[in-house]
N, C-alpha and C positions, 0 to 999 in steps of 0.2 A: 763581490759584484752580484754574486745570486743574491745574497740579500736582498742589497742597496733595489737592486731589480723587484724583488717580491714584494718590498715596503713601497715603491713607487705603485703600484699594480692596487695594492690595499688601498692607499692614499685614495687613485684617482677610483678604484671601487665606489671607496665613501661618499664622494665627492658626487659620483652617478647616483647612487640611491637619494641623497640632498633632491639633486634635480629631480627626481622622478618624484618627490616627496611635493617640490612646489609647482611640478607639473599639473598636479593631483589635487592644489589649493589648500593644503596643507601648508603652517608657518608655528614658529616659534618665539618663544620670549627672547630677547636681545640677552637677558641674564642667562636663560638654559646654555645658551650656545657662546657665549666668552665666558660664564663660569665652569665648563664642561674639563677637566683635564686632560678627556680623551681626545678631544680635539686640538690641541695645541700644535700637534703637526701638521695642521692646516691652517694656521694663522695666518703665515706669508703667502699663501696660496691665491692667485688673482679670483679663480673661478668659485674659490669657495667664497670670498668677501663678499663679492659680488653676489652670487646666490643669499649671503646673510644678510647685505641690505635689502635684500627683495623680502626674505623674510622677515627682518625688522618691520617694512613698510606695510604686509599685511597685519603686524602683531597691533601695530600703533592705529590701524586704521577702526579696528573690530575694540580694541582697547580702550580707547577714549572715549566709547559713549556709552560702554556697559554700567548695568546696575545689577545687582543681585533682583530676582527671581524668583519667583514660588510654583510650584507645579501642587496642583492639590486634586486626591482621588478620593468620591464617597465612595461608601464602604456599600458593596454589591449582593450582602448578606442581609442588613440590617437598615430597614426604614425607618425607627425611632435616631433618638439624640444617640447621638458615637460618641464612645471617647477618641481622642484627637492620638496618634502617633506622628509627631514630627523625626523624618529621618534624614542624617546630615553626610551626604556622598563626602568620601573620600578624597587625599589630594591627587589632583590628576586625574579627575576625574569630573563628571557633573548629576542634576539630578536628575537626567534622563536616560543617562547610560547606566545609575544605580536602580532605575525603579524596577527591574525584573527583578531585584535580590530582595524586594523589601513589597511587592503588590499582593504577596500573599496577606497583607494584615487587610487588605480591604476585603477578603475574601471569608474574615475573623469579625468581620461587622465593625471596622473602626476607620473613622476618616484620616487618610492620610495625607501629608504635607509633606514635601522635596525644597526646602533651599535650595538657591542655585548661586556659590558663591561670585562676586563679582569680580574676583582677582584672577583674572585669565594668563595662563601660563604657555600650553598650545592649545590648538585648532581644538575646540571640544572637550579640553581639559583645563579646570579651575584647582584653586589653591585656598585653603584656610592657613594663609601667613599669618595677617593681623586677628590675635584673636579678641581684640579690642573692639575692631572696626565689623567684624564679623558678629560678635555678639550683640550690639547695633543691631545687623541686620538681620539677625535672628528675630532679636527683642520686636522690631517694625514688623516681619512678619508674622508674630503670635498676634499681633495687633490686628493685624489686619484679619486675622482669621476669626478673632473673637468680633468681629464686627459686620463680617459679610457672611458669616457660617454659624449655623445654630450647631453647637458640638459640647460633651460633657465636660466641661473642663475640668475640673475636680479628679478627671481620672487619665488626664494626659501625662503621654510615655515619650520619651527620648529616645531616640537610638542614632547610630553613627557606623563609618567603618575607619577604622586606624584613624588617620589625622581629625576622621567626621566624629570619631568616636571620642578621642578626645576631647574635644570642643562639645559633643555631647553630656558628655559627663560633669565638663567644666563649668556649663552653662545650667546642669541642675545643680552641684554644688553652691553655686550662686545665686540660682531658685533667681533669676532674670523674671520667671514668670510662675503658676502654681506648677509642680510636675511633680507625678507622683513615683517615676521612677525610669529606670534605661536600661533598654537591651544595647550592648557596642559585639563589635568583633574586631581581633587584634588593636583592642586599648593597646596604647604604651603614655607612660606615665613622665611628664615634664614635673619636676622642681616637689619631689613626693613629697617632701615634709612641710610643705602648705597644701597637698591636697589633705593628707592627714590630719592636717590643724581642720581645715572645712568640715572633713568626714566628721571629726570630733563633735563641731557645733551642732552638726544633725541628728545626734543621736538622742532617742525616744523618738523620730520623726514618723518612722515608720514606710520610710522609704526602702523600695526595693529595687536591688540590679542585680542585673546578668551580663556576662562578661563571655 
């Protein structure tokens, strides 16, 4: 009975922080929270459903009309041509909550650029799922940059953190556009023995990273 007691207490705990979360306008992907396995004690729960279709209907409402994003900073050192630093936040996160970790480069004389992925996950945090669909929108905004921005491109740098870092790395392997190299933090590495085949074809390139 003390259990059964303690686990009910926990249960409706969760259940108050939920509310206090979509009090606060705060919501969630419909996937986060039925693919979550720590929630499954809350399935049958009315107050929880109920608080998850309110979050669904924030998630769908901010959802359907997102596009990816560019935040872009000139460099506050250097008044000639920059070279460009594009850097790709992490998932679960976006480019405005990553630009303290990465504004010291404008302070290095170089123009910097923030993606902002368009796959919204919660309130203020994105996802690089597709990296199909993401490299698209990579690809569009180097586009856009070499066209509304005078910047060195010849000497444009990648960087990323974990998921952005991937996708960073992935995206010069594939040389999408000129890059001459990438800073990441905490890379982790998908399907190594095609990155390796990649690395392979670049070598004499003269490309350089940091990891």
């Amino acid at each position: 009975c003390m259990f059964l007691s303690g686990l009910f207490c926990y249960l409706d705990g969760a259940i108050d922080y939920f509310q206090k979360a979509i009090d606060r306008g705060f919501w969630y992907s419909p996937a986060y929270i039925t693919g979550d396995d720590d929630l499954e004690l809350l399935a049958d729960n009315p107050r929880f459903n109920e608080l998850s279709e309110i979050s669904a209907a924030g998630y769908e409402k901010f959802a359907s009309e997102l596009q990816s994003t560019l935040d872009v900073y000139p460099p506050t050192t250097n008044t000639d041509k920059a070279p460009l630093l594009l850097a790709i936040h992490g998932n679960i996160s976006s480019a405005a909550l990553s630009y303290k970790d990465w504004k010291v480069a404008t302070d290095c004389g170089r123009l910097l650029a923030m993606p902002n992925s368009s796959h919204l996950f919660i309130k203020d945090g994105y996802l690089w799922a597709d990296f199909e669909k993401a490299e698209l929108e990579i690809k569009a905004h180097y586009e856009t940059l070499i066209s509304q921005y005078d910047f060195e491109a010849e000497k444009t740098t990648i960087g990323g953190y974990i998921t952005g870092a991937n996708l960073a790395v992935w995206t010069m392997l594939n040389q999408l556009f000129p890059i001459k190299g990438f800073i990441v933090v905490g890379l982790f590495l998908r399907n190594q023995e095609e990155w390796v085949k990649r690395l392979d074809a670049l070598k004499g390139s003269n490309l350089r990273g940091y990891v």
